[in-house]
N, C-alpha and C positions, 0 to 999 in steps of 0.2 A: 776142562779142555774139550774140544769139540772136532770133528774133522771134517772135511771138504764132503769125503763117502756120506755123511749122517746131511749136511746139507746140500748135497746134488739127491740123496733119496727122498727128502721133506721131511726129513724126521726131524725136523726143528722146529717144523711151524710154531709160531706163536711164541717163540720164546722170546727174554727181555734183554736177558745177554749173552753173545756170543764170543767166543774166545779162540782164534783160531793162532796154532804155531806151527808150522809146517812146509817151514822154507818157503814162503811164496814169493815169487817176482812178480807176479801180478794180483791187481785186487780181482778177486774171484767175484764175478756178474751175478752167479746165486743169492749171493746176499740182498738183492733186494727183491728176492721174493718174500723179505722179513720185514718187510716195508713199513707194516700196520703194527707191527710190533716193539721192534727193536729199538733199545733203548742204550744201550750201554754197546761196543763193539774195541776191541781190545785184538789188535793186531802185530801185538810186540814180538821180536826176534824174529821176525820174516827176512826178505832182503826186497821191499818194496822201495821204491824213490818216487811215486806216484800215487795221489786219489784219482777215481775218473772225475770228469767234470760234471756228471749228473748227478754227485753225492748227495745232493740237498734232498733227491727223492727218498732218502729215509730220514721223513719229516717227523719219526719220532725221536729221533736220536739225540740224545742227550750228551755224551761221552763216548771219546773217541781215544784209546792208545795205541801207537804207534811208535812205540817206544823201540830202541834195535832193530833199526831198519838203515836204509842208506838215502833216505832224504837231507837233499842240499838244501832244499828251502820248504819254510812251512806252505804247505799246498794252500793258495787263493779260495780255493772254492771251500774250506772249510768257513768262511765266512757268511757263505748264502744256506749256512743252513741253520731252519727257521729255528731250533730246539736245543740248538749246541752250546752248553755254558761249562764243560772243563776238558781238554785239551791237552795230552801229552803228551811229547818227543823226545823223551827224553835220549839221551845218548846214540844220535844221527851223526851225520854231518853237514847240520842246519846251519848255511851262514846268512840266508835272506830272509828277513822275513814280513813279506809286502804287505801293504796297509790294509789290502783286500781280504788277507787269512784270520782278521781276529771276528767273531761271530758278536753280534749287539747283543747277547746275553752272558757272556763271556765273566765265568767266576773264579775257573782254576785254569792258569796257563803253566806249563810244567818244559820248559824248555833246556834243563841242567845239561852240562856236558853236551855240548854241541858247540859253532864257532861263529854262535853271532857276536857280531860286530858293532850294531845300531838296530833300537825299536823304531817303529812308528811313530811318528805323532798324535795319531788317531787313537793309538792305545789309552791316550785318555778320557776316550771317548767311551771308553768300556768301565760304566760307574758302577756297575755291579761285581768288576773284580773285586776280590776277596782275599786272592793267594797267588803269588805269582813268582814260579822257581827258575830261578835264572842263573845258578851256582854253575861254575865250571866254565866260561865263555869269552868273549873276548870284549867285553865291552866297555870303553872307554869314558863314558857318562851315560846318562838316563837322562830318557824324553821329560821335561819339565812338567809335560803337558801330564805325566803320572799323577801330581799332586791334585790332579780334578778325582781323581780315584779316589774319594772320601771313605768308600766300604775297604780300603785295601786294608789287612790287618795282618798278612803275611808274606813276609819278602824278605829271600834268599840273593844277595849280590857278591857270595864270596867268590873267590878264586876268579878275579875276570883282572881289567887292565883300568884301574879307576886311582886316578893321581890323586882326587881329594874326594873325601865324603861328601856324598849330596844334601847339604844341611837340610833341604827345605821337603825333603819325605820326613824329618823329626815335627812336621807341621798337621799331618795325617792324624784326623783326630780319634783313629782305631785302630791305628799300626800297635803290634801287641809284641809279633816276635818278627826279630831281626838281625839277620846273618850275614857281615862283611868280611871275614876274614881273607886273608889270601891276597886280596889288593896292595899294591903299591905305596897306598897311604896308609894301611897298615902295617908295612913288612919291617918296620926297624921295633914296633914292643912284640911282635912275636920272634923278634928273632933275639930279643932282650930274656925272655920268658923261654927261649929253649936252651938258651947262654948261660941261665940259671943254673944255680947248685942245687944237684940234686942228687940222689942216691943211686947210684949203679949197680946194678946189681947182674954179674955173669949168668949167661943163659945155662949153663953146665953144673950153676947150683938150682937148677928148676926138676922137678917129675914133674911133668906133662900127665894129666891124667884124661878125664873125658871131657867132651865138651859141652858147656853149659848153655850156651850159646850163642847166638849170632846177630850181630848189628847192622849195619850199613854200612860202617866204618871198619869194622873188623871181627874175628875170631874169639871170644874168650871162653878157657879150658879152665876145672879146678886142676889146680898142683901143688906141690908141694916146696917150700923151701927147704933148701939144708943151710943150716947155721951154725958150724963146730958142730955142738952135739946134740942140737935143738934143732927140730922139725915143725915147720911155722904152715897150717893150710893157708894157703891164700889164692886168688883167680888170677888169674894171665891174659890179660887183651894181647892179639896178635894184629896188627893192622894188614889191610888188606891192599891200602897204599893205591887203590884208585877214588877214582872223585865220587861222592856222596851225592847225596840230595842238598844236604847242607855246606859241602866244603871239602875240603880238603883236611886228610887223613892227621899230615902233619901236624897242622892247626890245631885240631881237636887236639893230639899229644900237647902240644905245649900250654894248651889252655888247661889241663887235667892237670900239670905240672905246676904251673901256677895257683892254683886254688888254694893250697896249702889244709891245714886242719882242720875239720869242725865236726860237730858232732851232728849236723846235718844232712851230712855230705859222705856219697862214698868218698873211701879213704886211698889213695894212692900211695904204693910201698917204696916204689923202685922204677927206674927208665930202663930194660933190659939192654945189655950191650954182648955183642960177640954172636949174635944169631948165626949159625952157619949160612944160613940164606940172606944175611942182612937184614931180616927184616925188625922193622920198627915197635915196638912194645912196651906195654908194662906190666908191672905186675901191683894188683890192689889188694888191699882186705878182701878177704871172702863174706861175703852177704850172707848171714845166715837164714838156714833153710825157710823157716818161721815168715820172714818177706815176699810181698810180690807186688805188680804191680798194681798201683791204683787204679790204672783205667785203659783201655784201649785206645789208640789213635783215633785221629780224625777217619771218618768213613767219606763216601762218594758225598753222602746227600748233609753232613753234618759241618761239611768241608775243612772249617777252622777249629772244631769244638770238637774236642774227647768224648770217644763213649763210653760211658759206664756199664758197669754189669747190674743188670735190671733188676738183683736182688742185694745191690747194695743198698746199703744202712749202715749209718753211724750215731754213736750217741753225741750230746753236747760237749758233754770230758775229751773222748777221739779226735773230735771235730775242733777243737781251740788249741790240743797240743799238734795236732801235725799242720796245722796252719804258724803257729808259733814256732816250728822246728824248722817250714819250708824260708817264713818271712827271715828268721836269723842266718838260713844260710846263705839266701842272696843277700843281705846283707853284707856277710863276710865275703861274697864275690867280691860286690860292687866295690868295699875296700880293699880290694887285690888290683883294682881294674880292670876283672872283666865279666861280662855281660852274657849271662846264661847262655838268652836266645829262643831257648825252647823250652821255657818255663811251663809244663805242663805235666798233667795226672797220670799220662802217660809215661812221664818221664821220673816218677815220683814212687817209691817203693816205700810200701808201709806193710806194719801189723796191725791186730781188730786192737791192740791195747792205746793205738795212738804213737808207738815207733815212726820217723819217718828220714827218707833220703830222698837229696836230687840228686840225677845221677845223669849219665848222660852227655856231651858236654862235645857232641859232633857241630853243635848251632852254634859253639860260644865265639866271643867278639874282644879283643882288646880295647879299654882308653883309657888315656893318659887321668887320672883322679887329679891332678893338679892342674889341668885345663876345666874350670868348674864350671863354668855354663854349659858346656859340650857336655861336661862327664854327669851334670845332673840330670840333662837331657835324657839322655843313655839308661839311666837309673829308673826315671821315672816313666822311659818306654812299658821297662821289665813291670814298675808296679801294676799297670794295666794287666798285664797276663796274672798276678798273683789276684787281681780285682776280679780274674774270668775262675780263677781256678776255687777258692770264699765263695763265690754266688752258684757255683757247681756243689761246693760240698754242705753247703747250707740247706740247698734244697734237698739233698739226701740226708737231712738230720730230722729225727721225728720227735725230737723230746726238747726241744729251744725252749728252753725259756722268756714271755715274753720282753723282757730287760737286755738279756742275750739278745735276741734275734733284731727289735732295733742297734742295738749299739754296731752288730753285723751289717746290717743292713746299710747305717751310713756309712760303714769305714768300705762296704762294697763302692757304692756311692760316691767316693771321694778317688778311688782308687780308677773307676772308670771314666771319671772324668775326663769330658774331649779336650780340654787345655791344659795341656801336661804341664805346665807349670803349677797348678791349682792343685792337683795329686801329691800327696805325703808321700817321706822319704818311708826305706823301708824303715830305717830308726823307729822314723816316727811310728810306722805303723808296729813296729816292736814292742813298745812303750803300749799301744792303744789294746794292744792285744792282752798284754800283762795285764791292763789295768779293765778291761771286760772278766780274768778270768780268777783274776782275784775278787770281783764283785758278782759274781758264778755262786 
């Protein structure tokens, strides 16, 4: 964090990113005496409603957030500037957004919780998006002219005002992960999946103890159950009941509710009821200590793709069972009917012995398994991300065998194929995994 005092004294010169939060209602003219430099500028929780119009003079500028501020519409002039390819607003109150605001390099657009209504058409003009968050908003369909978007590989459309799904984004030949909940066309299986029997469990049989951590979606603390005379550790999501990156809070609840068993998968106990505050919860198995995560999110410059810790290593044994633990548990989604989403390393808790969980479950998606052209669809989005997540952990493996490392190497292959109908089911890829590691 940075302040106005360090950049009216020059004590910034030369830097790459700037980050200023300081109540502003105006953009402060200082900033472009960082002209030659600045690359990243991050203006979130000000109370701005405007860029100037000479923004394009910080012609390095690469990334722009303005996230928590009170713009009604995305500012035009962030279009003429020469360097700008990610873009966020998140949580304004964005309802226009004119065909002049999207920049020709244009790779992360992040416009969640705001209250547009209609994209551009030009936005499919923008081939080099990538990722484009659009969760929380108002909008009624999507520009057609999206499907020229050939790089797009992630897109968030929950919680808006969409009567039916836009079949022909499942035609995008590197759409990997995919968020609709919350829509219209989907409100009768989530509301199927929260209607569900399920275990209740009183807030007044919980110890609250510390908190473990913190998601997007919500709160979770360890605690304790009481059970007559048994004492059960287990964790406590507490939801936080505003809109996410991905979606809507509730959504996530009834999709974690749906999952049912597996030994892939964290475990959910209980739907908490009687919260003094009302609030929304559950309570799951406690993850033991011995887990963490597999990788770090997406970064600025890595956009769609997890980073790894530069000192991982796995051997070929690690590396087949938590590939065989993750393939089985989407699996067992996809036969619940629903659809991760965010099938990713980041979202994936492992041990060095090869333990593995997905966990997670703010992206997931309901469909109906008895509409099978749809629901294959659907299935074989997600095996593209399990195809990104194999060619990530293969290249961290130092001991393949050469027998191994082909027979990886096709099933990556087949997994990343651009016509998703050509891609194995996860069965399939269940079965091919078995049959690599029996031959191990």
């Amino acid at each position: 964090m940075h302040t106005l005092e360090q950049l009216r004294a020059g004590k910034l010169k030369g830097i790459r990113r700037l980050t200023l939060c300081c109540g502003l209602t105006e953009f402060p003219r200082e900033i472009f005496s960082l002209a030659d430099s600045l690359e990243i500028l991050d203006l979130s929780g000000n109370h701005l409603s405007s860029l100037p119009d000479d923004l394009a003079r910080l012609s390095r500028l690469k990334v722009i957030f303005c996230s928590q501020n009170q713009f009604t519409q995305l500012p035009a002039v962030l279009g003429q500037c020469p360097s700008l390819s990610m873009v966020g607003f998140k949580s304004n109150q964005i309802e226009d957004v004119p065909a002049e605001s999207l920049p020709s390099q244009l790779r992360w657009l992040i416009l969640t919780d705001n209250r547009v209504k209609s994209l551009p058409d030009n936005i499919g003009d923008c081939t080099a998006l990538q990722k484009l968050m659009l969760a929380g908003n108002q909008l009624s369909e999507l520009p057609v002219s999206l499907a020229n978007c050939q790089a797009l590989e992630l897109i968030r459309i929950a919680a808006n005002r969409l009567a039916v799904f836009p079949d022909w984004l499942l035609s995008l030949p590197r759409l990997t992960w995919l968020a609709y909940a919350g829509n219209p066309f989907s409100h009768q299986l989530e509301q199927q999946a929260l209607r569900a029997e399920q275990r209740k469990i009183d807030w007044h049989r919980l110890d609250i103890a510390e908190l473990l951590g913190e998601g997007a979606s919500g709160l979770i603390y360890r605690a304790t159950l009481r059970q007559n005379d048994y004492l059960q550790p287990v964790a406590v999501k507490l939801f936080k009941g505003a809109m996410t990156s991905d979606g809507l809070p509730l959504c996530e609840m009834a999709a974690t509710m749906k999952t049912g068993r597996h030994t892939g998968l964290t475990q959910t106990v209980g739907q908490i009821q009687n919260h003094p505050d009302g609030v929304d919860g559950l309570v799951m198995a406690l993850i033991p200590n011995e887990f963490g995560n597999l990788a770090g999110p997406p970064s600025l410059e890595s956009c769609t793709r997890d980073v790894y810790p530069a000192e991982l290593r796995c051997s070929q044994s690690v590396l087949l069972r938590i590939a065989a633990q993750i393939a089985g548990a989407a699996c067992h989604l996809h036969q619940q009917g629903v659809m991760h989403g965010d099938l990713y390393a980041h979202n994936i808790l492992w041990t060095n012995t090869g333990d593995a969980l997905l966990s997670d479950f703010g992206a997931a998606s309901f469909f109906d398994p008895a509409e099978l052209h749809r629901s294959e669809q659907f299935q074989r989005l997600e095996v593209r991300a399990f195809g990104c997540l194999l060619e990530e952990l293969t290249a961290r493996c130092d001991d393949l065998s050469v027998s191994v490392q082909e027979a990886l190497q096709q099933l990556i292959a087949a997994c990343l194929q651009p016509q998703m109908a050509y891609r194995p089911s996860f069965a399939d890829i269940c079965g091919r995994l078995q049959q690599i590691t029996q031959a191990s």
